[in-house]
C-alpha positions as CSV (number, residue, x, y, z in Angstrom):
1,X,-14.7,-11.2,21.0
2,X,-13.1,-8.6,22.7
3,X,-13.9,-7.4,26.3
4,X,-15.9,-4.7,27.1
5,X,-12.9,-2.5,28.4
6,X,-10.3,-3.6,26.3
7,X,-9.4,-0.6,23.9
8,X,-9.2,1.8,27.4
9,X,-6.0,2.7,28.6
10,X,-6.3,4.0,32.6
11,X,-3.4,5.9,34.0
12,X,-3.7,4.9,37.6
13,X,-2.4,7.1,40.6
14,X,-4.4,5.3,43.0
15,X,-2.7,3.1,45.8
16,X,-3.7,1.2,48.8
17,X,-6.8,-0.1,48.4
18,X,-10.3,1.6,47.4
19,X,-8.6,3.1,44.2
20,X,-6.8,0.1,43.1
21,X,-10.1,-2.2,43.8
22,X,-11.9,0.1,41.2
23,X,-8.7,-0.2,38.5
24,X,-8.9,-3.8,39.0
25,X,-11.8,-4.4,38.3
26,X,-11.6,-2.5,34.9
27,X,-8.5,-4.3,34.3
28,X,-10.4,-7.8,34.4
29,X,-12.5,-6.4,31.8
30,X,-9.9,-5.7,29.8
31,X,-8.6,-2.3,30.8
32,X,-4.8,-1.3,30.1
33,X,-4.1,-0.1,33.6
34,X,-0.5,2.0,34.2
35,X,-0.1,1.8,37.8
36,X,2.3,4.8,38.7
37,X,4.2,3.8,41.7
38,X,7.1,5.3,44.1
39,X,10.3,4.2,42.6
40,X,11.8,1.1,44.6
41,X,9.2,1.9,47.2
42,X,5.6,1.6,45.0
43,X,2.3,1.4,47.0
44,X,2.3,1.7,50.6
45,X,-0.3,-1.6,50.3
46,X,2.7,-3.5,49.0
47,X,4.4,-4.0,52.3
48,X,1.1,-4.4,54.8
49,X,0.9,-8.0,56.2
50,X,3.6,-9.0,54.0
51,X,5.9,-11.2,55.4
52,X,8.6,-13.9,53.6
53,X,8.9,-14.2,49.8
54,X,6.0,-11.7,49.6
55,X,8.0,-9.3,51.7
56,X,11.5,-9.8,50.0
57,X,9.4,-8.9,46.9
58,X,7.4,-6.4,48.0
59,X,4.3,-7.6,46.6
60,X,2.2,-8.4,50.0
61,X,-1.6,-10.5,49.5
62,X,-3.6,-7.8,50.2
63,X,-1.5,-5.6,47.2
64,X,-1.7,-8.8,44.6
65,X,-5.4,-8.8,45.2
66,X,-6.6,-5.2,44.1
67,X,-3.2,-5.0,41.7
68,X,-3.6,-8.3,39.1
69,X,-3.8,-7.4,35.1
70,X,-1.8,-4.0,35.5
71,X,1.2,-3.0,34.5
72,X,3.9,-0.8,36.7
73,X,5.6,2.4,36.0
74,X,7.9,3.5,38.6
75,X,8.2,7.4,38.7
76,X,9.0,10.4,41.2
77,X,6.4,13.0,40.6
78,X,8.4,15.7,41.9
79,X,10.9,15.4,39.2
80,X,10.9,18.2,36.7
81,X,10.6,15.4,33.8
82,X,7.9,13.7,35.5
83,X,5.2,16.4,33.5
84,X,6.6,15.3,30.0
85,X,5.9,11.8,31.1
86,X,2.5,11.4,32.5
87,X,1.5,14.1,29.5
88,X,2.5,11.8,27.4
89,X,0.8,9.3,29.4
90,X,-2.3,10.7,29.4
91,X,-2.1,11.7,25.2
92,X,-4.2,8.8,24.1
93,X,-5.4,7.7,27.6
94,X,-9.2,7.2,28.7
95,X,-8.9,7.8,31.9
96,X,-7.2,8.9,35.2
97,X,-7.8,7.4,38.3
98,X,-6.5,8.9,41.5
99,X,-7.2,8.8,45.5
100,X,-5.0,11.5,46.9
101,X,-6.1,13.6,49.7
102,X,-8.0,16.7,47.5
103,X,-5.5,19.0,45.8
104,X,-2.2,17.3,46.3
105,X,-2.3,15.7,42.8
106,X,-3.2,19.8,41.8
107,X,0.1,20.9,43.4
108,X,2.0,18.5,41.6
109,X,0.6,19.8,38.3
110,X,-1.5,17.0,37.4
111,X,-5.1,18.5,37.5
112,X,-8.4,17.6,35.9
113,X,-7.7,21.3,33.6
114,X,-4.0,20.2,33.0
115,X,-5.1,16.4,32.0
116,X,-8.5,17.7,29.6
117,X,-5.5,20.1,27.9
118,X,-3.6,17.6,26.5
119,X,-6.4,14.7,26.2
120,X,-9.9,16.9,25.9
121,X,-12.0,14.0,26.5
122,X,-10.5,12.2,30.0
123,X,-12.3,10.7,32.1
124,X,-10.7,11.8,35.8
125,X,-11.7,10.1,39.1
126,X,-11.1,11.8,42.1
127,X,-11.7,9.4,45.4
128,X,-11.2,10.4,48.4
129,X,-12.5,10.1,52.1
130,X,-15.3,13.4,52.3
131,X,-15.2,14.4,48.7
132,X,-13.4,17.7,47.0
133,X,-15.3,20.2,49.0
134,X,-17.1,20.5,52.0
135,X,-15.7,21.1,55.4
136,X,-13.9,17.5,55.9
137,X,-13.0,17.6,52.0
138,X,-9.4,17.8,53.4
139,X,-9.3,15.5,56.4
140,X,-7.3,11.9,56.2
141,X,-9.4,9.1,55.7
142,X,-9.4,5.8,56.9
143,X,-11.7,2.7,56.7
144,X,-12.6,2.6,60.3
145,X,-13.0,6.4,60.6
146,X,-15.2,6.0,57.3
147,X,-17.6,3.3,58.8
148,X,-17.7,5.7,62.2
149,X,-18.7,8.3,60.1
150,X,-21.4,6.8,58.2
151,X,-22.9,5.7,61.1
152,X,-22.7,2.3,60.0
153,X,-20.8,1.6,63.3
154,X,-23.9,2.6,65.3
155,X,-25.8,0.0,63.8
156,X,-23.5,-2.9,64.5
157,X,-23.0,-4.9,67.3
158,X,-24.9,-5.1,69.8
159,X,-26.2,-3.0,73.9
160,X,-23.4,-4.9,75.3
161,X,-20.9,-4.2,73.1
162,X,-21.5,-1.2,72.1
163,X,-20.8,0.0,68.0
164,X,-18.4,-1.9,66.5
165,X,-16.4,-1.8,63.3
166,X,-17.1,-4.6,60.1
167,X,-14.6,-7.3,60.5
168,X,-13.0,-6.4,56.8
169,X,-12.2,-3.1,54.9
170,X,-15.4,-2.6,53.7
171,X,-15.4,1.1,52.9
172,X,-12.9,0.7,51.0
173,X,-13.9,-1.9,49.7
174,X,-17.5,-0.9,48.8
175,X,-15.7,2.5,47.5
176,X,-13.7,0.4,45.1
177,X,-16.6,-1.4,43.6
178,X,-18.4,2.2,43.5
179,X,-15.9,3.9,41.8
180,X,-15.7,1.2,39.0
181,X,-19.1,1.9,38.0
182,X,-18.7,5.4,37.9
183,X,-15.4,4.8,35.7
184,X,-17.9,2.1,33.7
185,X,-20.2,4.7,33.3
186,X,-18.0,8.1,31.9
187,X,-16.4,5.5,29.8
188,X,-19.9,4.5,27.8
189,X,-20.6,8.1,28.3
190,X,-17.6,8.8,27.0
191,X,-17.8,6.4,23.5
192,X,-21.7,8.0,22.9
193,X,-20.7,11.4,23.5
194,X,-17.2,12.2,22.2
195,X,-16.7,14.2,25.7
196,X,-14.8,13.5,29.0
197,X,-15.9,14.6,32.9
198,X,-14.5,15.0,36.1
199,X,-16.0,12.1,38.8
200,X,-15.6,13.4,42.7
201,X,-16.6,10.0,44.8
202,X,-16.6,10.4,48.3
203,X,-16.1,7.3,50.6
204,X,-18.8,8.3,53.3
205,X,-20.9,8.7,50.5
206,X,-20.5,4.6,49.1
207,X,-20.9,3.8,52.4
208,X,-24.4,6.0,52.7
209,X,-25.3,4.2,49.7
210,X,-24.5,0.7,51.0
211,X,-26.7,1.5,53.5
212,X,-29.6,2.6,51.5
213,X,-32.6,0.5,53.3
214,X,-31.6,2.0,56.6
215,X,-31.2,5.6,55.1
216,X,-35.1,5.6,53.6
217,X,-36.5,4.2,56.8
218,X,-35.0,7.4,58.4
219,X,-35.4,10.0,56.1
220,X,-38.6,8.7,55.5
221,X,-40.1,7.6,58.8
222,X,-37.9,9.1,61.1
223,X,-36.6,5.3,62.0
224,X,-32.8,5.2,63.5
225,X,-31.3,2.2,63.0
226,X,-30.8,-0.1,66.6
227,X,-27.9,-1.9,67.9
228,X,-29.4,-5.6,67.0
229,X,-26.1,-7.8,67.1
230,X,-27.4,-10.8,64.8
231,X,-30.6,-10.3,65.6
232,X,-33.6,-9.3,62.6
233,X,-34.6,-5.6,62.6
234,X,-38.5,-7.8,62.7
235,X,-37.2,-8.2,66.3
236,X,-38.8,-11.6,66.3
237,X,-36.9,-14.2,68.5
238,X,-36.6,-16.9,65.2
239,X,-34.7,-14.8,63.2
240,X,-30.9,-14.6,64.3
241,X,-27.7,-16.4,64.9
242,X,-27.8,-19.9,67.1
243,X,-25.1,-22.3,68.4
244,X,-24.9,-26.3,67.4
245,X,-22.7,-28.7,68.4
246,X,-20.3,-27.8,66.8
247,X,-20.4,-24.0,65.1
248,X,-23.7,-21.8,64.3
249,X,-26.3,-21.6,62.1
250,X,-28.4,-18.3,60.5
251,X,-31.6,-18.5,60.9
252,X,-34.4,-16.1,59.1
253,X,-37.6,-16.5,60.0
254,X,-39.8,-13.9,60.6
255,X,-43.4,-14.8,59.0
256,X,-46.2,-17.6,60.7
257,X,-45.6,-20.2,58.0
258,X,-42.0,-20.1,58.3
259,X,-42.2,-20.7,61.6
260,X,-44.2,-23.6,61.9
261,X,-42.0,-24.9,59.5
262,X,-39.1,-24.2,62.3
263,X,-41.7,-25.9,65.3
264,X,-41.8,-28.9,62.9
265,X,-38.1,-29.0,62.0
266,X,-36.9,-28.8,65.7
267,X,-39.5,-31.7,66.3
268,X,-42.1,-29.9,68.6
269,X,-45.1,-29.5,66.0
270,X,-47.3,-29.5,69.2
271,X,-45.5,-25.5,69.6
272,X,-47.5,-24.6,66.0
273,X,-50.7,-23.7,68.2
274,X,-48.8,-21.6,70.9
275,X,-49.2,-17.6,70.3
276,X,-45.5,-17.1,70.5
277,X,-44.7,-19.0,67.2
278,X,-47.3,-18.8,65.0
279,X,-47.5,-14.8,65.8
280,X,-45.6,-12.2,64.6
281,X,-46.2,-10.0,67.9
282,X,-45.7,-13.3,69.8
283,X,-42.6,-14.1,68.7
284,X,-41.5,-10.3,69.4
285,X,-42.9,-10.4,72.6
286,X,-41.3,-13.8,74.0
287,X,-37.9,-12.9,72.2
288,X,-36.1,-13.7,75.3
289,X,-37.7,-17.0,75.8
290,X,-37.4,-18.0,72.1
291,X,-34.1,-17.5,71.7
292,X,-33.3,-19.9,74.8
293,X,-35.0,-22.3,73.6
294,X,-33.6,-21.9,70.0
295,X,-30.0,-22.0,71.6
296,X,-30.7,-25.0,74.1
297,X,-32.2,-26.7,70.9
298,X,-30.0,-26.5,68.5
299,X,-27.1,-27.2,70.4
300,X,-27.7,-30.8,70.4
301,X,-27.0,-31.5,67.1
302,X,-23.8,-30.6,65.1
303,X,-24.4,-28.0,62.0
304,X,-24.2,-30.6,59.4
305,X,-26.9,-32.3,61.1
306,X,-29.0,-29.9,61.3
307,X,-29.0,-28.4,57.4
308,X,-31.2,-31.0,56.3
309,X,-33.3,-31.1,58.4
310,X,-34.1,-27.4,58.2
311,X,-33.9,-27.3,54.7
312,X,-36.7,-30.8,54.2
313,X,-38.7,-28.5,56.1
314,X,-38.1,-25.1,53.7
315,X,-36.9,-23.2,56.7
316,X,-34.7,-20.8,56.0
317,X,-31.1,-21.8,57.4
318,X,-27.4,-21.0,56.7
319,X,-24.5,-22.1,58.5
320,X,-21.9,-19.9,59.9
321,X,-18.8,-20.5,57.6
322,X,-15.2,-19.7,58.6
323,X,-13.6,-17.8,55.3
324,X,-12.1,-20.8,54.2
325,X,-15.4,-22.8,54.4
326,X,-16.6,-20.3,52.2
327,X,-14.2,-19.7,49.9
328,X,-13.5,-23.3,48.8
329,X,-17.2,-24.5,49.4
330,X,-18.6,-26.2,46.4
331,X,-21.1,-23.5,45.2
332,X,-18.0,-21.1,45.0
333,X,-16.0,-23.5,43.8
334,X,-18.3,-24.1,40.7
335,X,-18.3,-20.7,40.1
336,X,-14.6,-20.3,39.3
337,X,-14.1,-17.3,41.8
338,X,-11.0,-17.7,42.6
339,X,-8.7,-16.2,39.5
340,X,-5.6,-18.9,39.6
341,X,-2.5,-17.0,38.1
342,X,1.3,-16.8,38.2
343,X,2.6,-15.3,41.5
344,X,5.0,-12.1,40.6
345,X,7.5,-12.3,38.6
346,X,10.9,-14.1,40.4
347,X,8.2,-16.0,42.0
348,X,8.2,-19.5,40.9
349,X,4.4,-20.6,41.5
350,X,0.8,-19.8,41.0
351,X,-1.6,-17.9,43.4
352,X,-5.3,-17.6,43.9
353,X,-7.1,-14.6,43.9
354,X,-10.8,-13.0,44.3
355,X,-12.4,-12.0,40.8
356,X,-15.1,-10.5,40.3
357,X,-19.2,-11.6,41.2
358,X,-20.6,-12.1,38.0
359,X,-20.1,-14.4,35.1
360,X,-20.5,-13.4,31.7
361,X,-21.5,-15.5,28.8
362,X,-19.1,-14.4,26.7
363,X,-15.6,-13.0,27.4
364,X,-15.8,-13.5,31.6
365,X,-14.0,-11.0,33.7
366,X,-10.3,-12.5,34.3
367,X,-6.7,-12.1,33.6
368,X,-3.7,-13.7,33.0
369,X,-1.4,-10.8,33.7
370,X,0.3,-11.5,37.3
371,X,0.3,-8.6,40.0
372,X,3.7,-6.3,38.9
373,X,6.7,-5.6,41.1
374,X,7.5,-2.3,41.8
375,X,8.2,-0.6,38.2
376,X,8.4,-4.0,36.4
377,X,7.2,-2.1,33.1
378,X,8.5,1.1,33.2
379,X,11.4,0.5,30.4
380,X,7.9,-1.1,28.7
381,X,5.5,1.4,28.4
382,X,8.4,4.6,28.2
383,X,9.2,3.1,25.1
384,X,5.9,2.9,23.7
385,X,5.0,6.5,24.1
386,X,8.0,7.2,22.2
387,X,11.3,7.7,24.7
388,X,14.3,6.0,23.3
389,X,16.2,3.3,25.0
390,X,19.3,6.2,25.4
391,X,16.4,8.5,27.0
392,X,15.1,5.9,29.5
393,X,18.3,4.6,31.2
394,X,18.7,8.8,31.4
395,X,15.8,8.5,33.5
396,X,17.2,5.7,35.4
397,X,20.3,7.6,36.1
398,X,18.2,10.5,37.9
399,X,16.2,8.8,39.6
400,X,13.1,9.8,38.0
401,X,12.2,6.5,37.0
């Protein structure tokens, strides 16, 4: 069977990495995604914490992982031909994808208008940082300056530290998977209805919506969210993050039977009838103590040690896991998240890189198709919307391709 996205075409404009996340995504479900890049140049994401044979080919880790199952077209937008092109481009095409700062992609001619002319039922996603209007609508946008806006910063960390930033990208990120959807959604809407739309998705608004729960509890109840570090927003002294031997462990517990489970588990049952673990408000109210005695504890025993132990007694525990322990632990590893593929072409080997969360029962999201060098399919895909071969090395000659 075929996959859900596999008769879509997606002419992508996107680059770095919130837009290409979201193509990516459609192009493990199938999606034929057109990635138009800067001749020689291509996506600024190509060269960021590339270094070696990834730098000599432009084709950096953190481009391969939002870039896999696309093809390349190198192509100067400024060129006078450059119209012709994407028109034909976008003649046949589902959808456009594009993460410009609002209007530039106007300017250069390639509009919502312009695109629904030639193909009246596009789909066309606009991301940027604020959105297409509004008084920031124009204003650079950057991950950091996203999660400082969204006052996600002001609810991480902790009194002493003061806000601080999410230790990965995760406005872009979040934006990425956001924008998917929406592209997900037009599309169906799109197949029911015969009709295209124009998408505007705003990063400060994924990151608004990632932080739903905290959002209702204001707008609701007037409740702004604290700086609480690893600590529970129950503010009981149980629930946070506590050192072992030999790394940390997570642990939630925040009702009376959890923690007499924890009393037990620790091996102080005799603790079950003091007010400041089997309480709620006593557990709140000694935090301080708690959480000494939690870290003096649990220190004496390494992590591995203490997993069972906690888990015989169904309290709720997690360790602490470096990104590698994570990545090639055995429940991920079962799970097949890690999409094994050939490395770029000139590059004689296979890499590993993050798919998708879900697994499908038929036709799972994946691809065979390795992240492109700059342009790698441009003679490709010129010729199949009808340029001749004389045509395209005209192109190369000027520099427009």
């Amino acid at each position: 069977m075929a996959k859900a996205f596999e008769d879509v075409r997606i002419v992508d404009f996107t680059q770095v990495l919130c837009g290409p996340m979201a193509t990516a995504q459609m192009a493990l479900l199938g999606a034929d995604v057109i990635k138009i890049e800067i001749p020689e140049i291509g996506d600024q994401m190509r060269m960021l914490s590339a270094r070696d044979i990834w730098a000599e080919t432009r084709c950096g880790p953190g481009f391969m992982g939002v870039n896999y199952g696309k093809r390349s077209l190198s192509l100067d937008l400024k060129a006078p031909e450059a119209k012709e092109i994407v028109g034909r481009l976008v003649k046949g095409a589902n959808a456009i994808a594009e993460n410009f700062k609002p209007g530039v992609l106007n300017r250069l001619g390639f509009s919502y208008d312009w695109a629904k002319s030639i193909q009246p039922d596009i789909v066309y996603i606009a991301i940027s940082g604020f959105g297409q209007e509004g008084p920031l609508s124009g204003a650079g946008a950057y991950d950091g300056a996203i999660q400082a806006m969204s006052g996600m910063m002001s609810a991480t960390g902790t009194p002493e530290t003061g806000p601080l930033r999410v230790g990965f990208p995760v406005a872009d990120m979040t934006t990425g998977f956001n924008a998917a959807f929406a592209l997900a959604s037009a599309l169906y809407r799109q197949k029911a209805t015969g009709e295209g739309q124009y998408l505007d998705l705003a990063m400060t608004d994924s990151l608004l919506s990632l932080q739903n729960y905290s959002v209702s509890r204001f707008t609701v109840a007037g409740d702004e969210p604290e700086l609480l570090g690893n600590n529970s927003p129950t503010f009981q002294g149980t629930s946070s993050v506590f050192p072992t031997k030999d790394g940390f462990l997570n642990i939630s517990v925040f009702t009376d039977k959890m923690a007499l489970r924890l009393c037990d588990a620790i091996g102080h049952p005799e603790w079950k009838e003091e007010r400041r673990w089997n309480s709620a408000e006593g557990r709140t109210e000694d935090f301080d103590e708690i959480q000494r005695i939690l870290s003096e504890t649990l220190s004496q025993k390494t992590t591995a040690e203490w997993l069972p132990i906690m888990e015989a007694e169904g309290v709720p525990v997690a360790p602490v896991n470096t990104l590698e322990e994570a990545v090639y632990s055995e429940q991920v590893t079962q799970r097949n998240f890690l999409l094994e593929m050939p490395a770029p072409t000139g590059i004689d080997q296979t890499v590993k890189l993050p798919g998708t969360s879900f697994i499908a029962s038929e036709d799972s999201p994946g691809t065979d198709r390795s992240p492109p060098r700059v342009g790698e399919h441009t003679d490709e895909i010129l010729a199949e919307i009808g340029y001749t071969d004389g045509e395209i090395a005209g192109f190369h000659d000027k520099g427009v391709v």
